[in-house]
Biotite code that builds the C-alpha atoms (Angstrom):
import biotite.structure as struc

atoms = struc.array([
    struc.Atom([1.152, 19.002, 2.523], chain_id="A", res_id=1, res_name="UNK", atom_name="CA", element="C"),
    struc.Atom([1.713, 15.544, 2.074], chain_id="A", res_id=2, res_name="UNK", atom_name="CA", element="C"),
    struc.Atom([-1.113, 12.831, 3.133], chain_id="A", res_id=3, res_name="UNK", atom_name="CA", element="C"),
    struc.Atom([0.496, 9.954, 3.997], chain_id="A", res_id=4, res_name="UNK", atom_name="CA", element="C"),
    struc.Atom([3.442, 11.132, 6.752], chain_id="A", res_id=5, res_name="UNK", atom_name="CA", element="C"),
    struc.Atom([5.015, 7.159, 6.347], chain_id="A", res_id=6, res_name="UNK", atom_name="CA", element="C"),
    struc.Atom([4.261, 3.258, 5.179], chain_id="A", res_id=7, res_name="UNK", atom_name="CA", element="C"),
    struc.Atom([5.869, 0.198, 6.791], chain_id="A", res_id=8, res_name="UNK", atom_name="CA", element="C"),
    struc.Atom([5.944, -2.853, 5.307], chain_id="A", res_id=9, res_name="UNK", atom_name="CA", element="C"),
    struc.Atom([4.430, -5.899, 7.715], chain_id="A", res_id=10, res_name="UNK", atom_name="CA", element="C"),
    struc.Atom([4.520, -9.436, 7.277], chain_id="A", res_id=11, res_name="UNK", atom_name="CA", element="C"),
    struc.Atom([1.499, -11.393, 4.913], chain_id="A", res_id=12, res_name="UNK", atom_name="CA", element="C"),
    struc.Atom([2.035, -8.332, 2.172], chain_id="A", res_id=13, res_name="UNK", atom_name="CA", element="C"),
    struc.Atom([0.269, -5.805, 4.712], chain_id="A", res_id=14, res_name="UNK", atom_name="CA", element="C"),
    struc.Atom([1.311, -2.281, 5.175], chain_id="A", res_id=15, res_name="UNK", atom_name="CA", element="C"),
    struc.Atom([1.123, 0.186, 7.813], chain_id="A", res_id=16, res_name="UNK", atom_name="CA", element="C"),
    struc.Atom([0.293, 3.385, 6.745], chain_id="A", res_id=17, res_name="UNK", atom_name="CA", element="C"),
    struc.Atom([0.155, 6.534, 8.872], chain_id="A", res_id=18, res_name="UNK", atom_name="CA", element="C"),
    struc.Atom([-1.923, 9.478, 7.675], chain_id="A", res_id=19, res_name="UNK", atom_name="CA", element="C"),
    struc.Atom([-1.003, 13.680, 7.855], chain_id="A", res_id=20, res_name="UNK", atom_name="CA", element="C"),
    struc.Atom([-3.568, 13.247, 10.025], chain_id="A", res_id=21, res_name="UNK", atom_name="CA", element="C"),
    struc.Atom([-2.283, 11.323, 12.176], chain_id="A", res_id=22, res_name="UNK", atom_name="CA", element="C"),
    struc.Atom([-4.531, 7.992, 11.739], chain_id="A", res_id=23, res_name="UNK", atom_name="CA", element="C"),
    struc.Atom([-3.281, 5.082, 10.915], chain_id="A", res_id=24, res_name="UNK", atom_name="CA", element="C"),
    struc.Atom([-4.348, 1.726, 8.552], chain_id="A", res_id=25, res_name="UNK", atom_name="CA", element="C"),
    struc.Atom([-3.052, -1.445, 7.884], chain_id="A", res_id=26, res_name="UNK", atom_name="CA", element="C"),
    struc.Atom([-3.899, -2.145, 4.095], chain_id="A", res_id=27, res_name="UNK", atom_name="CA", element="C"),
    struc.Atom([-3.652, -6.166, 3.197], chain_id="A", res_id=28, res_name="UNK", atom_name="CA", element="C"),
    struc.Atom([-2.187, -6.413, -0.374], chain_id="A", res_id=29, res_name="UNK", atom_name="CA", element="C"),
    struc.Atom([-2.163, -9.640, -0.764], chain_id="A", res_id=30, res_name="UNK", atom_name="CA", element="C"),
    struc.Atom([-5.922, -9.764, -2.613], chain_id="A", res_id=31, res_name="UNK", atom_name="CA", element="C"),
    struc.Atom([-4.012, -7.585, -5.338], chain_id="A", res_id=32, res_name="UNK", atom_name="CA", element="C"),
    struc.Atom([-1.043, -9.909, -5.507], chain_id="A", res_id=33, res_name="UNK", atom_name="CA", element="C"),
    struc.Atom([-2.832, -11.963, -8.400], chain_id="A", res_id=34, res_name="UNK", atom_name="CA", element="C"),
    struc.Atom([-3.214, -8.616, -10.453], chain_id="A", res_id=35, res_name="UNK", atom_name="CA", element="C"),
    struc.Atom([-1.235, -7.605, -13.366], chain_id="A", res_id=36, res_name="UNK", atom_name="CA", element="C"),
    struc.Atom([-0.196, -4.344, -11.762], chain_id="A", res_id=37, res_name="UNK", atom_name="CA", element="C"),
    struc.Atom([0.499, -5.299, -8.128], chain_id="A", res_id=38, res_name="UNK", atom_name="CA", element="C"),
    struc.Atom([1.711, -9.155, -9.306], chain_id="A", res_id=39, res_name="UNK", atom_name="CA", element="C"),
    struc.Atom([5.710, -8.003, -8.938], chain_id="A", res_id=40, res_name="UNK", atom_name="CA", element="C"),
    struc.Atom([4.686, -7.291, -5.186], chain_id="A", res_id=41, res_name="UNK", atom_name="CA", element="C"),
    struc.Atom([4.884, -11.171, -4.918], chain_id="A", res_id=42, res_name="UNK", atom_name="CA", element="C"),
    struc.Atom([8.709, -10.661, -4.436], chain_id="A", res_id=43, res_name="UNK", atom_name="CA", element="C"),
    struc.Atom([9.337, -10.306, -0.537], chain_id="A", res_id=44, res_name="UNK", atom_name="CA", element="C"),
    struc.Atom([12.241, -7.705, -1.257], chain_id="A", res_id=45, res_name="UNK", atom_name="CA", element="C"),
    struc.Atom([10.353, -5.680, -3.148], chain_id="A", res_id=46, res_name="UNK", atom_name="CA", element="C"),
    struc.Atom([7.927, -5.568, -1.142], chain_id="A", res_id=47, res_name="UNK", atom_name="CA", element="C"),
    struc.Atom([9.973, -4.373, 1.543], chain_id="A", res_id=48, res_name="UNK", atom_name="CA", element="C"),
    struc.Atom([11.318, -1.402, -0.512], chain_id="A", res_id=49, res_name="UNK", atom_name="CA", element="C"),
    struc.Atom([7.618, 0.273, 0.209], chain_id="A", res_id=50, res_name="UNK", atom_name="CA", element="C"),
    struc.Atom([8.317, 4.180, 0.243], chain_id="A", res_id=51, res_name="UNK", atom_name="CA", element="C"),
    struc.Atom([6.482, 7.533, 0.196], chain_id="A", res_id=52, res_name="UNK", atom_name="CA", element="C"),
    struc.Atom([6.405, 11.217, -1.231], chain_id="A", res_id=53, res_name="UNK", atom_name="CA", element="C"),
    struc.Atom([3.306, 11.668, 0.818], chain_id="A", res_id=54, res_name="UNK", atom_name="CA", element="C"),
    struc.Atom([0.668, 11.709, -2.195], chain_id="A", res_id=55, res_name="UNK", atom_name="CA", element="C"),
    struc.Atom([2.257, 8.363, -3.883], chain_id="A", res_id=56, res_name="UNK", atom_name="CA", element="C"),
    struc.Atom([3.547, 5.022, -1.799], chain_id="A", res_id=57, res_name="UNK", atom_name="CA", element="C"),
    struc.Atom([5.751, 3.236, -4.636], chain_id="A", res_id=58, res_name="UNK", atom_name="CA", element="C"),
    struc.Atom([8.384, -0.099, -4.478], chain_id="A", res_id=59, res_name="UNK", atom_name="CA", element="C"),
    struc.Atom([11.483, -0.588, -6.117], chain_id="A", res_id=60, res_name="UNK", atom_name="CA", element="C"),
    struc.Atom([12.303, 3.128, -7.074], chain_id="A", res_id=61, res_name="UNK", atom_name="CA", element="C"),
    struc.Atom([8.948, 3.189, -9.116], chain_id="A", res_id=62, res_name="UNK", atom_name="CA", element="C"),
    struc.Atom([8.519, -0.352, -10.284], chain_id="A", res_id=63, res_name="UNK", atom_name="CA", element="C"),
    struc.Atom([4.989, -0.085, -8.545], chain_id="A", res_id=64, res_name="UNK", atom_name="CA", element="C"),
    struc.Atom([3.280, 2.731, -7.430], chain_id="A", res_id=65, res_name="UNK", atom_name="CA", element="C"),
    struc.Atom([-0.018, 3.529, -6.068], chain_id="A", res_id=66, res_name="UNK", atom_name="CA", element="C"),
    struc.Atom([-1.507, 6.812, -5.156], chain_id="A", res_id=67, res_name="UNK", atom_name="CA", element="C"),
    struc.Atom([-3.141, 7.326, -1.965], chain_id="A", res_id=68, res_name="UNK", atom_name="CA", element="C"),
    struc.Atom([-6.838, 7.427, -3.083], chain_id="A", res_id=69, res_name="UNK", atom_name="CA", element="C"),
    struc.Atom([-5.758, 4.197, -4.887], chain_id="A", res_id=70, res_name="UNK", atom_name="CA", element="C"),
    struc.Atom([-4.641, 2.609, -1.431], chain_id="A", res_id=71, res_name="UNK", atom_name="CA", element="C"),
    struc.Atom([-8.135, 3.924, 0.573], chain_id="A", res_id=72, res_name="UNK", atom_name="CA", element="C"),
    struc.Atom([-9.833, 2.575, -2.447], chain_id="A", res_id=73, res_name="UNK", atom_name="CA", element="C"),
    struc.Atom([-7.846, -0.982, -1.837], chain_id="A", res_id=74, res_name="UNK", atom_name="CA", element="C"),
    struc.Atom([-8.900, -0.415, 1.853], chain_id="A", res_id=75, res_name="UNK", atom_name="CA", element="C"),
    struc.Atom([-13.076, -0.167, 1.576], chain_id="A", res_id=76, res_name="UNK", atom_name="CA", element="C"),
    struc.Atom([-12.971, -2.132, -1.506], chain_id="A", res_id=77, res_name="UNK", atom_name="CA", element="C"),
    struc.Atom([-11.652, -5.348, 0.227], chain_id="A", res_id=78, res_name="UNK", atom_name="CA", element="C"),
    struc.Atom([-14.295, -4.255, 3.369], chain_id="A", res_id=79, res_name="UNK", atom_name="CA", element="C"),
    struc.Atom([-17.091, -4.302, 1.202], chain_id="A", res_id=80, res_name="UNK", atom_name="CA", element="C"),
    struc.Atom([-16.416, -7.705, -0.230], chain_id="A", res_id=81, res_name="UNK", atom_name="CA", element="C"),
    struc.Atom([-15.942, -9.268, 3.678], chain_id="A", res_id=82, res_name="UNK", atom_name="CA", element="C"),
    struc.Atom([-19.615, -8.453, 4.391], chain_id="A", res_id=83, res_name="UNK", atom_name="CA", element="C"),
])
């Protein structure tokens, strides 16, 4: 059963991300932009070539990839540093 059923890629390095369960999140990237590992995500077309196998959301045929609990973490991570 795969977890995420589909990721979109919005504008301002956001993605919407629906869940199996059929929530949904929009996860801002753009804090991770200045990372080694998410830094390639700085090209718009790559970006843009978001996909998923339902456990993994990856760009450019595997150039980047991130595993769900990686993304959630990205999610509550970034909350926590708002308050």
């Amino acid at each position: 059963m795969a977890f995420i059923t589909s990721v979109v890629p919005l504008n301002d390095w956001r993605l919407f991300v629906e869940m199996e369960t059929g929530s949904v999140i929009v996860v801002d990237m753009s804090r991770k932009l200045d990372t080694a590992r998410y830094s390639d995500l700085r090209n718009p077309e790559l970006f843009r070539s978001v996909t998923t196998d339902g456990d993994v959301v990856s760009w450019g045929s595997g150039r980047v990839t991130v595993t769900a609990r990686e993304l959630m973490d990205v999610v509550f991570i970034d909350r926590r540093r708002e308050k």
